[in-house]
VEXDREN-2710 file (C-alpha; in Angstrom, 1 decimal):
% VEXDREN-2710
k/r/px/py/pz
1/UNK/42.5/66.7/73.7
2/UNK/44.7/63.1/72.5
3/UNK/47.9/63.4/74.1
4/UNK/50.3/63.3/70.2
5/UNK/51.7/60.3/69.4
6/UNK/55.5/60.5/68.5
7/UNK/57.2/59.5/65.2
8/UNK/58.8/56.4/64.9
9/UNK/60.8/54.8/61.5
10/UNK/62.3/51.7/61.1
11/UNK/65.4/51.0/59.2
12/UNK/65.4/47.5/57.7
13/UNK/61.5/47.2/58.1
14/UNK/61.7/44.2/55.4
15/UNK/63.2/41.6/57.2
16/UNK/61.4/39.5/60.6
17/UNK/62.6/42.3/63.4
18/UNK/61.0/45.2/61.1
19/UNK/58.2/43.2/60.8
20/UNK/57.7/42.6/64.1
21/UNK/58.5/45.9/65.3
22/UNK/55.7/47.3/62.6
23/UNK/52.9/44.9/64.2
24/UNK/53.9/45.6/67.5
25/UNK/54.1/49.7/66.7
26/UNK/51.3/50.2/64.7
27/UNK/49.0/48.7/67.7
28/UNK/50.8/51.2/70.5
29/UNK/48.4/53.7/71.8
30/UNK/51.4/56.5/72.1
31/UNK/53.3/55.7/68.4
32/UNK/52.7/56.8/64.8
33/UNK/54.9/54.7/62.4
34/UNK/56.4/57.3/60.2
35/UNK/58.6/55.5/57.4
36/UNK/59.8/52.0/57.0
37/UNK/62.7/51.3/54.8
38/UNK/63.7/48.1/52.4
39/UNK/65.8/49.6/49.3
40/UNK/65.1/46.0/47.7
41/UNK/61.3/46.6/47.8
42/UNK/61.2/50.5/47.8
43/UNK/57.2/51.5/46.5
44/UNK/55.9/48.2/48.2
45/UNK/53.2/48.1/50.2
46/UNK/54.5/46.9/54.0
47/UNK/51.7/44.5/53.6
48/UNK/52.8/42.5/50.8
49/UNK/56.0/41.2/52.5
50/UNK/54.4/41.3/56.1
51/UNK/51.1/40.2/55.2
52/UNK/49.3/39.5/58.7
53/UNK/49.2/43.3/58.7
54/UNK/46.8/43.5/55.6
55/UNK/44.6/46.2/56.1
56/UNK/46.1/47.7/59.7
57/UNK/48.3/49.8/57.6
58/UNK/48.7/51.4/54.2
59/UNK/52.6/52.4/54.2
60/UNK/54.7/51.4/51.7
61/UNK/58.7/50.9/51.7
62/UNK/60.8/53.8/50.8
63/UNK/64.5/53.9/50.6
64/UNK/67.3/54.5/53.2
65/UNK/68.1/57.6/51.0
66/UNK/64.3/58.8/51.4
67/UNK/64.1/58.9/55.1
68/UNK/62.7/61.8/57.2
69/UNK/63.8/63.0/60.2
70/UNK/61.5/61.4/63.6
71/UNK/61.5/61.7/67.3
72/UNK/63.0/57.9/67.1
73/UNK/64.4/55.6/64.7
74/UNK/65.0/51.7/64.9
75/UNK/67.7/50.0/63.5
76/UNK/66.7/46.6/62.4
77/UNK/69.8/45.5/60.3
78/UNK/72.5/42.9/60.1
79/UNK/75.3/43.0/62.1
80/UNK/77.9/45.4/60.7
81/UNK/75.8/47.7/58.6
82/UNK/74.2/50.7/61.2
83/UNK/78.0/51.7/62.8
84/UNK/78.5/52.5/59.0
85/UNK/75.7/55.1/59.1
86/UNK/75.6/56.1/62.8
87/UNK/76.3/59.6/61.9
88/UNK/73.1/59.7/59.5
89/UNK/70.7/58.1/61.8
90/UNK/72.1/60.5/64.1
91/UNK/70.9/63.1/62.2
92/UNK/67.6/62.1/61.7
93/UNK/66.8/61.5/64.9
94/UNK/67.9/62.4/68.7
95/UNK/67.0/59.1/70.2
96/UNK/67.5/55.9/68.2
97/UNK/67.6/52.4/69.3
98/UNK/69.9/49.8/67.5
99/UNK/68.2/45.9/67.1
100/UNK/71.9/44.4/65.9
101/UNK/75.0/43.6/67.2
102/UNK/76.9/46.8/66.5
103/UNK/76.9/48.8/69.6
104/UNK/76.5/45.7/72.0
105/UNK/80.4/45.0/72.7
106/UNK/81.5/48.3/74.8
107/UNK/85.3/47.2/73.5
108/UNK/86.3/47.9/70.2
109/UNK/88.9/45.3/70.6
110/UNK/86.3/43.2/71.5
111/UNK/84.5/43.6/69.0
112/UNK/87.1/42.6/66.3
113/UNK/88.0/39.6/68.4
114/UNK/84.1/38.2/67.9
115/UNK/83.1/39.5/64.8
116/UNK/86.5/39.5/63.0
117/UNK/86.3/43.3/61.4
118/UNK/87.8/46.7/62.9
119/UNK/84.6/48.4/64.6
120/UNK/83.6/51.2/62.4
121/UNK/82.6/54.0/65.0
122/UNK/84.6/52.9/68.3
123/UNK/83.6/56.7/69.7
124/UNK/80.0/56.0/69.4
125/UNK/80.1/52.6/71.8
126/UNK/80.3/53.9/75.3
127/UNK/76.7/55.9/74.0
128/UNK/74.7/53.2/73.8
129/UNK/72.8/52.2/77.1
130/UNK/72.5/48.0/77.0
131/UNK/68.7/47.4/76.3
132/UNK/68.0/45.1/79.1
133/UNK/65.0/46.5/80.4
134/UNK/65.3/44.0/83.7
135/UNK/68.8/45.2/84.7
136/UNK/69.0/48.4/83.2
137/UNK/65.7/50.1/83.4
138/UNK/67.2/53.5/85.3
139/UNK/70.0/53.7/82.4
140/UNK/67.4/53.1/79.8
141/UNK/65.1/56.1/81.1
142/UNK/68.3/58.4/80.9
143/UNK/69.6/57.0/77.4
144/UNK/69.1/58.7/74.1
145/UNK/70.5/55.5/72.8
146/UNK/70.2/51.8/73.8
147/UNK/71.8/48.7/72.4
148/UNK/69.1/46.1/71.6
149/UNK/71.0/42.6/73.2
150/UNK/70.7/39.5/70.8
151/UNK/68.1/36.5/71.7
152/UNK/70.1/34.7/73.1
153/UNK/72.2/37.0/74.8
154/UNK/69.1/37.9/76.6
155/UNK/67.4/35.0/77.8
156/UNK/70.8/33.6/79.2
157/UNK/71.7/37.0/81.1
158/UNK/67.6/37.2/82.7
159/UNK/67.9/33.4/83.3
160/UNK/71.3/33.6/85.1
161/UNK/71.3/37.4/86.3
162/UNK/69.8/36.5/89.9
163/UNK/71.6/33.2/90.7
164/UNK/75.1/35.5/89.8
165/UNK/74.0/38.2/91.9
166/UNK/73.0/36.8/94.7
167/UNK/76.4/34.2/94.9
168/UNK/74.3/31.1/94.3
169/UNK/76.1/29.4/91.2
170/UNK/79.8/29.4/90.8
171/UNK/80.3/32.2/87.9
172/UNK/83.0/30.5/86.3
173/UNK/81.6/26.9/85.4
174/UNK/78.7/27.5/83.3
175/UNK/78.0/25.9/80.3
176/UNK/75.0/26.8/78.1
177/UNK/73.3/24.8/75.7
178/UNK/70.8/26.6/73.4
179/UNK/68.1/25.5/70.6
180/UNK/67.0/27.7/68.3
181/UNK/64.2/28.6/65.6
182/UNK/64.7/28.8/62.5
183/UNK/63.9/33.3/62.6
184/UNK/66.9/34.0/64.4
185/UNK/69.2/33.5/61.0
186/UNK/66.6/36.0/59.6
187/UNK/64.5/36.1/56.6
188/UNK/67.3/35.8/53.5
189/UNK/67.7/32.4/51.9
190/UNK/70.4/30.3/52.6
191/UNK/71.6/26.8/51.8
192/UNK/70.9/25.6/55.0
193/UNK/67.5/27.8/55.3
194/UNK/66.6/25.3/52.1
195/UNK/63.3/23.2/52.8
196/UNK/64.6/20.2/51.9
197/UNK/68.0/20.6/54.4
198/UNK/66.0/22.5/57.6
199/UNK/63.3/20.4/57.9
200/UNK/63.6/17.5/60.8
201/UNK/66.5/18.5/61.6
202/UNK/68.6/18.9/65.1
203/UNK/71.5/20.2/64.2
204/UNK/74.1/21.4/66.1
205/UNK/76.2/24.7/64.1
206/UNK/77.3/26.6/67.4
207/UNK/79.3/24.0/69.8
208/UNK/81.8/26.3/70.6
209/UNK/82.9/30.3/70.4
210/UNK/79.4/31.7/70.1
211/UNK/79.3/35.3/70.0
212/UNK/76.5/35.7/72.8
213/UNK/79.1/34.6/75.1
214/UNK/80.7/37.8/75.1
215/UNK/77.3/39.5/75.7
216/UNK/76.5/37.4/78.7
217/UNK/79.9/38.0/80.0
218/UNK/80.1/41.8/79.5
219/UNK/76.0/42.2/81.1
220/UNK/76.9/40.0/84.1
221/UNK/80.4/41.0/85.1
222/UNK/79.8/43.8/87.4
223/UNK/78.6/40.6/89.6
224/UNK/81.5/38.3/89.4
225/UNK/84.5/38.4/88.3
226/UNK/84.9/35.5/87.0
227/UNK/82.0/34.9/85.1
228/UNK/82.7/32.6/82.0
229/UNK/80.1/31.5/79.7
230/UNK/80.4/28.3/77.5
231/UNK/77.7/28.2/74.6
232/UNK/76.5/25.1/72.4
233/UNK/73.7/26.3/70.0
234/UNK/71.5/23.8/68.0
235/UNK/69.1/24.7/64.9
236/UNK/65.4/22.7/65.6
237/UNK/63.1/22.2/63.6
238/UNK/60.7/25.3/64.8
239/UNK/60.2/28.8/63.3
240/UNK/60.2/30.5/66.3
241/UNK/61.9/30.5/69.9
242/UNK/65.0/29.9/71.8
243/UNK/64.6/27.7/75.0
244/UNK/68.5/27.8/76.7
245/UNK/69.5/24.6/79.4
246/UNK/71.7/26.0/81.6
247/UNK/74.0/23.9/83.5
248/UNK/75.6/25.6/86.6
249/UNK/77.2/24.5/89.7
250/UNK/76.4/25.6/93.4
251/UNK/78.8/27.8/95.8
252/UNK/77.4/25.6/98.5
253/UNK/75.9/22.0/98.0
254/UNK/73.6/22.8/100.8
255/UNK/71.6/24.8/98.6
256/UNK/67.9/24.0/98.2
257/UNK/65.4/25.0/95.8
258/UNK/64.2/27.2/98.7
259/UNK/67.3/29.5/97.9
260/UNK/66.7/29.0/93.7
261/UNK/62.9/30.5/94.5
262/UNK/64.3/33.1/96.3
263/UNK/66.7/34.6/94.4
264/UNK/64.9/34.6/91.6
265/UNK/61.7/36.4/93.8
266/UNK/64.0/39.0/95.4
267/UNK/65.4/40.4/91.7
268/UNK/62.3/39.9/89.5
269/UNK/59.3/40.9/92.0
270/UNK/57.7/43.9/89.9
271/UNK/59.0/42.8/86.8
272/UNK/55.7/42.4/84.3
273/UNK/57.9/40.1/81.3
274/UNK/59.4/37.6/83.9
275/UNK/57.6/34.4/84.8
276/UNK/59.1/32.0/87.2
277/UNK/57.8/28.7/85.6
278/UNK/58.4/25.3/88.0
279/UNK/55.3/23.4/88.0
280/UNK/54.2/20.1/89.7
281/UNK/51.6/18.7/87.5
282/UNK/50.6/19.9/84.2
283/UNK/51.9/19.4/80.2
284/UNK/54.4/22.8/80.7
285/UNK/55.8/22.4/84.0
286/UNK/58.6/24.5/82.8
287/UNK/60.1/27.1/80.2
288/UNK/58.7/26.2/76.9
289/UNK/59.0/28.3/73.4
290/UNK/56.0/27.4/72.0
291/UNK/53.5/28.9/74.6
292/UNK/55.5/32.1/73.7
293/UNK/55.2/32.6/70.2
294/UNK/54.1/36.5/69.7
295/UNK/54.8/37.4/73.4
296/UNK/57.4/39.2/75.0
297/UNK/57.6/37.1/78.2
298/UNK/60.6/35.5/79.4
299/UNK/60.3/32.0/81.3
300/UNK/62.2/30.8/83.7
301/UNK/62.4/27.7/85.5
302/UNK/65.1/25.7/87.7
303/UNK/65.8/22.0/88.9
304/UNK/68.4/20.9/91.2
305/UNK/69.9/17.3/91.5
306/UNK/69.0/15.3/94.1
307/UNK/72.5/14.6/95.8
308/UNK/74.8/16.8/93.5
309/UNK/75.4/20.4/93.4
310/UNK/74.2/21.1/90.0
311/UNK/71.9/23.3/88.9
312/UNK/69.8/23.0/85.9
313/UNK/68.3/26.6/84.8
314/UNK/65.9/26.7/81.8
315/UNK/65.3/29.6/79.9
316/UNK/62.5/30.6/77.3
317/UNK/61.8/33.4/74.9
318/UNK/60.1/33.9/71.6
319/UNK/63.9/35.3/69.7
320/UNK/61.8/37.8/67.7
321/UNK/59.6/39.5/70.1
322/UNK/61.4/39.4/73.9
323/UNK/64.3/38.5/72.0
324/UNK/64.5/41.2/69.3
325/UNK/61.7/43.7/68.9
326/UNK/59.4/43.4/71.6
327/UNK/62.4/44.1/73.9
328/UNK/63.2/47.0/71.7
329/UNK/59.8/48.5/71.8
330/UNK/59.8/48.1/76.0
331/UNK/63.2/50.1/75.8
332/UNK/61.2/52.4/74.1
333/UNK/58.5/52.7/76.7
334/UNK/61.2/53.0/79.1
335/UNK/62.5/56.3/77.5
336/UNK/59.4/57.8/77.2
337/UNK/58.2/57.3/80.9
338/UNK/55.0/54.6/79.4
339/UNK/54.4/51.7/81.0
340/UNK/57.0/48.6/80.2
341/UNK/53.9/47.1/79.2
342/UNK/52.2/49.6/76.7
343/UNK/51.3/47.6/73.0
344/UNK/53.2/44.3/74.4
345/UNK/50.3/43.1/76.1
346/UNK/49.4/40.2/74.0
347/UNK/49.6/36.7/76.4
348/UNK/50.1/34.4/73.8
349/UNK/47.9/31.4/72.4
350/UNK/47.0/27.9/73.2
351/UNK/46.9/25.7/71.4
352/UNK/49.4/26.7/69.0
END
């Protein structure tokens, strides 16, 4: 007899994290998708706004107010809008996982200090387990509710975790400089979304306060101190994928790349989503977004300076998949005692 599969819903299944969580669920060997919501497109078939899933599925949207109770429920929606509700996703289902900012922060205070508004359920923070599968699988497997990090949030913290750990970069000197895809503002129009103002561009909207930076500082604490995280962010002119250039400096000069190898060996052995990517020869001798598209791998790759004590880490995700939903879906694989790897198998195409 077929083991069941459980229920899952997705709230905000319009938009690119819904629609990546529904290609990525509707493929898992353990999951039945149950609902997806879009109040906007309510009566839709999924497929028409998603349409590389024509023919795998034959739900349509319903509305937030028609949703059924599940053994989990994702919340794919912008910032600010699933604290408002927490008590009725609560009710629908005992174990949901949150894709947006809202239960990141542990602080309330915090909170209003990056995202400028009072949080609206303060009592509900110190639930939410922080979905890094890499640093917090044990919490994860215990949680009845996880905290989805944001893209960016996540490749910095997987890209800097071990060289903070193990003492190797000097916490407080670190300067970030990230370029983005066009996904991770999302799928609603904007003036600077427009065609005709995206295209070719390299432009830089982030150089200073970005609100991963409290993320990266709150995930990496418990390991220094003094960790303090300096982000620039620049929009490029791809649809998908974040590749962050890190710019740290050594605790001791004498460091080689012997130790870089090392560190990052000793805290990601076992861990199936991290490659260490430093290459000799070859067109991707390090991180690089494009190889990435669909997969929910994290790269990672290092340089340092001949004669300096810099270190140069590079970091590379596709945002919606390892940076978003993908994550959110080996959070969920974690909960349920699955494999880390179950439906996030795909490695990715060449050429792209």
């Amino acid at each position: 007899m077929s083991e069941e599969k459980i229920t899952v819903s997705i709230v905000g299944g319009s938009g690119y994290a819904g629609g990546e969580l529904l290609r990525i669920l509707l493929q898992h060997p353990h999951v039945r998708v149950k609902q997806a919501t879009s109040n906007r497109n309510a009566g839709q078939s999924v497929s028409l706004l998603h349409p590389n899933l024509r023919g795998l599925t034959s739900l349509a949207f319903v509305s937030t107010a028609d949703l059924e109770p599940c053994d989990l429920l994702f919340l794919a929606m912008p910032n600010g809008e699933s604290m408002r509700s927490i008590d009725r996703w609560l009710s629908l289902s005992g174990r949901l996982i949150d894709l947006g900012a809202d239960f990141r922060l542990k602080d309330a205070a915090n909170w209003k200090k990056w995202y400028g508004t009072d949080h609206a359920a303060p009592r509900h923070l110190a639930d939410f387990a922080p979905g890094i599968p890499e640093l917090q699988a044990d919490r994860i497997r215990e949680a009845r509710r996880v905290a989805g990090p944001g893209c960016e949030a996540i490749v910095s913290i997987l890209s800097l975790y071990p060289f903070i750990k193990t003492g190797m970069i000097r916490a407080g000197d670190i300067i970030i400089d990230a370029k983005m895809g066009s996904s991770q503002a999302g799928g609603s129009p904007s003036p600077g979304s427009h065609h005709p103002e995206r295209a070719g561009c390299v432009r830089s909207y982030k150089p200073t306060g970005h609100r991963h930076a409290a993320e990266i500082e709150q995930a990496l604490s418990p390991y220094a101190a003094d960790i303090s995280v300096g982000i620039s962010a620049t929009a490029v002119e791809m649809v998908r994928g974040i590749l962050v250039t890190i710019h740290a400096r050594l605790s001791d000069p004498k460091m080689t790349e012997k130790d870089a190898w090392r560190a990052l060996r000793s805290e990601y052995a076992g861990k199936p989503f991290i490659r260490i990517v430093k290459q000799q020869q070859g067109l991707y001798r390090y991180p690089e977004p494009k190889i990435l598209q669909g997969t929910n791998f994290c790269e990672i790759g290092f340089e340092k300076e001949d004669g300096s004590d810099r270190l140069v880490i590079l970091g590379a995700i596709d945002n919606l998949v390892k940076g978003t939903s993908g994550n959110g879906v080996q959070c969920m694989n974690l909960m349920y005692g699955w494999p880390e790897t179950c439906g996030l198998e795909f490695p990715g195409l060449h050429p792209v």
